[in-house]
C-alpha positions, 0 to 999 in steps of 0.5 A: 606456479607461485612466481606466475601467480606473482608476476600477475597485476593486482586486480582494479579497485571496485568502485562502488556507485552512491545511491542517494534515495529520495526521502519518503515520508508514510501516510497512514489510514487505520480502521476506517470502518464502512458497510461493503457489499463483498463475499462469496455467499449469497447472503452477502451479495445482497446487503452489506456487512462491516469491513475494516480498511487500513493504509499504510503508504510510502509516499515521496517526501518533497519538503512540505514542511517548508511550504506548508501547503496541502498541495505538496503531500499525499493527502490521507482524506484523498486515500479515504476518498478512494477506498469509499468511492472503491467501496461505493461501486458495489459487489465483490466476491473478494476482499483480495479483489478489493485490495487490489483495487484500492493499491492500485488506485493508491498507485496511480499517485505518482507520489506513492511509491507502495501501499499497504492495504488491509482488509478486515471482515469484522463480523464473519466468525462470532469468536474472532475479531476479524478476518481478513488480508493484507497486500503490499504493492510497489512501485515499478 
């Protein structure tokens, strides 16, 4: 068995490919305070409470550092504009919902490879600061 096992050609090298990931740069939006009109209880259908929204996003890094043009980064007061005009469109039963909503709009920036979205309740329980979820979704 042992001069079989010797006989046999020696196993081809594995070639490993070379990934060169793209640059990404994070974009980031913390504790953008506004009134929404989210929850499941009557009472919070019919007026709006204190939420708390944070981004953090990975964008494509494409260099604009050498242009220095607004043009060529994913603009964090267009991230604060979505979330508003999320916001702005009226009742949710979830802030799960409302995640999801905002990631997804997030995404459709071709740029944008994930978002981070977190969503705070800030006056549900008079002895914690917050409640709340935070969603993660990628690209592809």
């Amino acid at each position: 068995m042992k001069e079989l096992l010797a006989q046999r050609p020696a196993a081809a090298p594995v070639q490993t490919a070379t990934v060169i990931a793209a640059p990404t740069m994070r974009v980031f939006v913390r504790d953008l305070n506004l009134q929404a009109v989210v929850g499941i209880y009557a009472h919070e259908k019919v007026g709006p409470q204190r939420i708390r929204v944070s981004l953090d996003l990975e964008a494509l890094d494409r260099g604009a550092h050498r242009r220095d043009e607004i043009a060529d980064v994913v603009s964090y007061e267009d991230a604060i504009n979505l979330v508003r005009g999320i916001v702005a469109e009226g009742h949710v039963n979830l802030i799960e919902t409302l995640a999801e909503r905002i990631a997804q709009g997030l995404l459709d920036d071709r740029r944008i490879l994930a978002a981070t979205v977190k969503v705070e309740k800030l006056d549900v329980f008079p002895d914690a600061a917050s409640v709340g979820i935070e969603i993660t979704r990628r690209r592809g």
